[in-house]
C-alpha positions in Angstrom: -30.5 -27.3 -13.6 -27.9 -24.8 -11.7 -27.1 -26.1 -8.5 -27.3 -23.2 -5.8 -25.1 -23.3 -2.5 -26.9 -21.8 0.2 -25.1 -20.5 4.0 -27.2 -23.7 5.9 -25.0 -26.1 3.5 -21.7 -24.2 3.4 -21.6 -23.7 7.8 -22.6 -27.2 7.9 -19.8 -28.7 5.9 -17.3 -26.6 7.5 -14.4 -28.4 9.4 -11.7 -27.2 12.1 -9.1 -27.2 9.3 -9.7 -24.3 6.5 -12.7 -23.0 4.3 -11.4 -25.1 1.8 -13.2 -27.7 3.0 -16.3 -26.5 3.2 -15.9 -25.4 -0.9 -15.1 -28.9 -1.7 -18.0 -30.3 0.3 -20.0 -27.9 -1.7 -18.6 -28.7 -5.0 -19.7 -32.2 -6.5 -16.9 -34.5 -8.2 -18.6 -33.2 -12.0 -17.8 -29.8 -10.9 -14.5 -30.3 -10.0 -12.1 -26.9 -11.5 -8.8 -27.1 -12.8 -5.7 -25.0 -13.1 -2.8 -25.3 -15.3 -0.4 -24.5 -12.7 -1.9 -26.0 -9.0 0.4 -28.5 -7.5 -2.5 -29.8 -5.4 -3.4 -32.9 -8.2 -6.8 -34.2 -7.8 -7.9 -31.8 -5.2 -10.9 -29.6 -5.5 -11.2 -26.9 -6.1 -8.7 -24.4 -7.0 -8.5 -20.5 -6.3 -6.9 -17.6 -8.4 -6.5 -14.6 -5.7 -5.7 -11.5 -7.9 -5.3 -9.0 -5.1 -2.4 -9.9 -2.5 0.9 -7.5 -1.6 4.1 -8.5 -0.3 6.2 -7.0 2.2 5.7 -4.8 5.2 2.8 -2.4 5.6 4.4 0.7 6.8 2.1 1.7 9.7 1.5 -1.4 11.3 2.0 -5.2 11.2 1.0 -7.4 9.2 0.3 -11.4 10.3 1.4 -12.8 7.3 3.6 -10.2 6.1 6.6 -13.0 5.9 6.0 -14.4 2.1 6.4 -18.1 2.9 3.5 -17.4 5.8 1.5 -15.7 3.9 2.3 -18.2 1.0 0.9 -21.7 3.5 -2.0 -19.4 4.2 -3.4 -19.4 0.4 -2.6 -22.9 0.3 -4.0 -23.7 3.1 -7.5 -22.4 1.3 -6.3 -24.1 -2.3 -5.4 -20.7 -3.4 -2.7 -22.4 -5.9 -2.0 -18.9 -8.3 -1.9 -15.4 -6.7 -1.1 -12.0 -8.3 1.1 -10.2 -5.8 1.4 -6.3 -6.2 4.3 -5.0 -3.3 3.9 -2.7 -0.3 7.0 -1.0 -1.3 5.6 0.5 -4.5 3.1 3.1 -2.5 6.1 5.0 -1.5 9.3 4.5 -3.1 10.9 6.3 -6.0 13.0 3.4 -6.5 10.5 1.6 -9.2 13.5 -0.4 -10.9 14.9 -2.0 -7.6 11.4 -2.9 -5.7 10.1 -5.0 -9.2 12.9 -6.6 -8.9 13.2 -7.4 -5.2 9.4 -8.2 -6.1 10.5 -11.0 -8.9 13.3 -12.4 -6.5 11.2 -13.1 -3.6 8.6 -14.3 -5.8 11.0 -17.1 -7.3 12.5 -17.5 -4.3 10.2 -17.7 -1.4 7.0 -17.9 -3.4 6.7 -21.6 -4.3 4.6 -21.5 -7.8 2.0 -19.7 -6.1 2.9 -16.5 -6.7 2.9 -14.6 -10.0 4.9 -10.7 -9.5 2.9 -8.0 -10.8 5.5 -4.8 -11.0 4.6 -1.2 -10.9 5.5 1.8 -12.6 4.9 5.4 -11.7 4.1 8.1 -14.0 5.2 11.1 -11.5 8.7 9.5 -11.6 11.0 9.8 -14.4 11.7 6.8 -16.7 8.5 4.8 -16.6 8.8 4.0 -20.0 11.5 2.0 -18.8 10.0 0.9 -15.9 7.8 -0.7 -18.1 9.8 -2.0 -20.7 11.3 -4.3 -18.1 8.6 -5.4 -16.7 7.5 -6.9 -19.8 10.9 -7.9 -21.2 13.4 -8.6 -18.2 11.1 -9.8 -15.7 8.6 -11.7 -17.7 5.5 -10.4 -15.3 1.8 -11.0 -16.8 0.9 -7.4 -15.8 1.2 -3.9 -14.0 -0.3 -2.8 -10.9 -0.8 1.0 -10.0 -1.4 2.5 -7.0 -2.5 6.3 -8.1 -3.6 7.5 -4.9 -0.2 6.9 -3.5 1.6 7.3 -6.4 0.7 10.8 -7.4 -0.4 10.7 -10.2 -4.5 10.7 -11.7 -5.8 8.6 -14.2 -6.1 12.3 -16.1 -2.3 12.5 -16.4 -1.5 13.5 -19.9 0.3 10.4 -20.4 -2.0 7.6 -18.7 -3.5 7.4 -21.9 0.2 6.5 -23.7 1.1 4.0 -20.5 -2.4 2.5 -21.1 -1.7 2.1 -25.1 2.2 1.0 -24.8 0.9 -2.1 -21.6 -1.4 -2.8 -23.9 0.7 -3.4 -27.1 3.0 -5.4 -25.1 0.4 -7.2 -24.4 0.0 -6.8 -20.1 -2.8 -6.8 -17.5 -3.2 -3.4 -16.0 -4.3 -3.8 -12.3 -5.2 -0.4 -11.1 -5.9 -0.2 -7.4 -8.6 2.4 -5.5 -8.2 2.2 -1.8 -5.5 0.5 0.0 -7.0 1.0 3.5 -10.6 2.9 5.1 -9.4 6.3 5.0 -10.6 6.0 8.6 -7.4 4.2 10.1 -5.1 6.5 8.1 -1.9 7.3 9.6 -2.6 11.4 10.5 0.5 12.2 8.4 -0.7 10.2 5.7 -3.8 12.1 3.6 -4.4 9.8 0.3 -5.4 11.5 -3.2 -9.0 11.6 -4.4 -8.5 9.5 -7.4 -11.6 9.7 -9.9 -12.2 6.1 -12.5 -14.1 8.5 -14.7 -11.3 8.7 -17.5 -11.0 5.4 -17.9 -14.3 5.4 -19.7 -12.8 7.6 -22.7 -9.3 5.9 -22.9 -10.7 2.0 -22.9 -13.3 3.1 -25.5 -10.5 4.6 -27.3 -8.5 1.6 -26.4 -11.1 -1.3 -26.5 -8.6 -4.2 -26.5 -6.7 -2.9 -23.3 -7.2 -5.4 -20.4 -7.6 -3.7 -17.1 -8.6 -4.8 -13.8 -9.3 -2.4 -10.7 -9.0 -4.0 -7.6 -10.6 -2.1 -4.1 -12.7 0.1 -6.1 -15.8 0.0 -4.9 -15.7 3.5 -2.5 -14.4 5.0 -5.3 -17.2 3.9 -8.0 -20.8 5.6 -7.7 -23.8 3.9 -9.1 -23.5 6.2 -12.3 -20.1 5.3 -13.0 -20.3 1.7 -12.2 -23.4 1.7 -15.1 -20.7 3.5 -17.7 -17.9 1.2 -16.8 -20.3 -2.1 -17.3 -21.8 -0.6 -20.5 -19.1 1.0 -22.5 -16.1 -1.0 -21.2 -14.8 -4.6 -20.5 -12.9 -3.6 -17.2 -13.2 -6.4 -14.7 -13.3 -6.0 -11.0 -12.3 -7.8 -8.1 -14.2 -8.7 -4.7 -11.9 -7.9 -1.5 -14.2 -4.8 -0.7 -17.4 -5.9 -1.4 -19.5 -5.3 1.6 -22.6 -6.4 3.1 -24.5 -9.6 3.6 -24.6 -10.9 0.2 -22.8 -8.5 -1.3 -21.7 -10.9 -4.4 -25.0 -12.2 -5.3 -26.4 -8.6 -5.2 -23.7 -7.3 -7.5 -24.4 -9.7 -10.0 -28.2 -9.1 -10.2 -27.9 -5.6 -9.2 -30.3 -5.5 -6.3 -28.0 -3.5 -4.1 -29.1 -2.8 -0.3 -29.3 0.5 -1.2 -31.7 0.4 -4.6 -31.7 -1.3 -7.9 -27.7 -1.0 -10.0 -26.3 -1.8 -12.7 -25.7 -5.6 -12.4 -22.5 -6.8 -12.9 -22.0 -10.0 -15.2 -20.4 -13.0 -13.3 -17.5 -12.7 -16.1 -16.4 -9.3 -15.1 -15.5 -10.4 -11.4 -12.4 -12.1 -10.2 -11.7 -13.3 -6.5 -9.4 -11.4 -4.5 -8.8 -11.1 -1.1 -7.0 -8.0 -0.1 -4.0 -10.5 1.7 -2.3 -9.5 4.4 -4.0 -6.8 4.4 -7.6 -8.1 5.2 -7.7 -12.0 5.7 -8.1 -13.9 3.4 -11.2 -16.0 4.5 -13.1 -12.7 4.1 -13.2 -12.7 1.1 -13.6 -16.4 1.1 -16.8 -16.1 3.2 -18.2 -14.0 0.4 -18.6 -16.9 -2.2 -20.9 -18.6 -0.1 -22.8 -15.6 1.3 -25.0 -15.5 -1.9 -26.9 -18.4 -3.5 -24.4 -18.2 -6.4 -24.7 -20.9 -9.1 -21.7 -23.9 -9.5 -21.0 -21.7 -13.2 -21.2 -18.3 -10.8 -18.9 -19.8 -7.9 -16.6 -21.2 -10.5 -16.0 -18.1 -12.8 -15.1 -16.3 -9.8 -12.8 -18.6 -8.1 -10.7 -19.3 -10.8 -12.3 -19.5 -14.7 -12.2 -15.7 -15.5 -8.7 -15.1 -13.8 -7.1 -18.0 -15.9 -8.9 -17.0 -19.3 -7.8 -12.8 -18.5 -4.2 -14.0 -18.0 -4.0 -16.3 -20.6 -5.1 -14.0 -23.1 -2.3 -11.1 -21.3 
């Protein structure tokens, strides 16, 4: 029988150090999840954070904006693989140079924990390019777009053709909703409505493309949510999942708010939003549902490791 984890167990295991050691206390030995790449042999368990950014925030600063910081933090919480976007890439027409400051301070500074995920921009010339070395220079897993900084929407007349050519080459597409409540925007700064909606045509058209949105959820109404479970395999992170119990209730959609969609545990990858939110967040959020050990595990780690291994 599936072994549930309830809040009274996690608090009560908790210890002065991290979260982590609260999720091993929860975890029995049988249960115990492994990563190719974790340098932490024989502990328990590991994490695959698919949502973290590197460099400075522009409009204010970050704790753990400095990568080696913010690095000890995920370790600190046996995050041992994390899928790092940059700052930079909201703003700069420079794609070419920030992917590869990006892949230099990964190898450099990032100490096997970190995995560069470049960018391209479709309002910019060259992101053919772009792309190309991404793929072939730089070696990265995967893509991630920021389109309500970047300028462009997912209507573009050429998303469908950057969709189809990352595809072919075989790379994750992260595509990212909200970067911050519009609430705490800079006044100078007024972000794009960006609408999901075509991405229901082109992955139906494009069935094998592997795409990820991270931050989604203000920008994902009950109606579309339903279309992109049914008629697509996207997968979504969890860094702005709201609410108490906010995982759980995905899953069996049994929202706050009404009866959803519910999301299967497959399609839902752990992120955290670092530095940008804390990390523990998002670490809170595994534990503030009666999730299975299969649930708790997919999440943490399994989906992330079988979605890049297939990239």
């Amino acid at each position: 029988m599936a072994k549930n984890f309830s809040r009274r167990k996690f608090i009560s295991a908790m210890s002065a150090s991290s979260l982590s050691a609260a999720i091993a206390a929860t975890i029995p030995e049988s249960g115990n999840i492994t990563h190719e790449s974790a340098d932490h042999t024989g502990s328990n368990p590991d994490i695959i954070d698919t949502n973290v950014n590197l460099f400075n925030w522009p409009f204010r600063r970050m704790k753990y904006a400095e990568t080696r910081s913010l690095v000890a933090k995920l370790r600190k919480h046996r995050i041992t693989q994390a899928w790092a976007g940059n700052f930079d890439a909201l703003f700069s027409k420079s794609i070419r140079e920030i992917n590869a400051r990006l892949v230099e301070e990964c190898r450099t500074n990032g100490e096997g924990v970190l995995i560069p995920f470049g960018t391209v921009n479709l309002a910019w010339p060259d992101w053919e390019e772009d792309l190309r070395r991404c793929h072939e220079v730089y070696r990265m897993p995967g893509i991630r777009l920021y389109p309500t900084y970047q300028t462009f929407d997912l209507n573009h007349i050429e998303f469908p053709k950057l969709i189809s050519q990352a595809t072919n080459r075989g790379l994750i597409i992260q595509i990212v909703g909200d970067m911050e409540d519009s609430r705490v925007h800079h006044p100078i700064v007024l972000t794009r409505e960006v609408s999901f909606e075509p991405l229901i045509d082109i992955m139906q058209k494009i069935p094998q493309a592997k795409v990820q949105l991270l931050s989604w959820n203000e920008r994902v109404n009950s109606e579309l949510l339903k279309k992109l479970v049914s008629d697509t395999n996207v997968v979504l992170d969890i860094s702005w999942l709201e609410s108490v119990g906010a995982l759980g209730r995905l899953i069996d959609g049994n929202s706050w708010s009404g009866p959803k969609t519910p999301v299967p545990v497959n399609r839902l990858f752990f992120g955290s939003h670092a530095p940008y939110f804390p990390v523990e967040a998002s670490l809170i959020k595994l534990f503030e549902s009666p999730l299975t050990l299969e649930q708790m595990k997919a999440v943490m780690s399994l989906n992330a490791q079988k979605f890049i291994k297939q990239a």
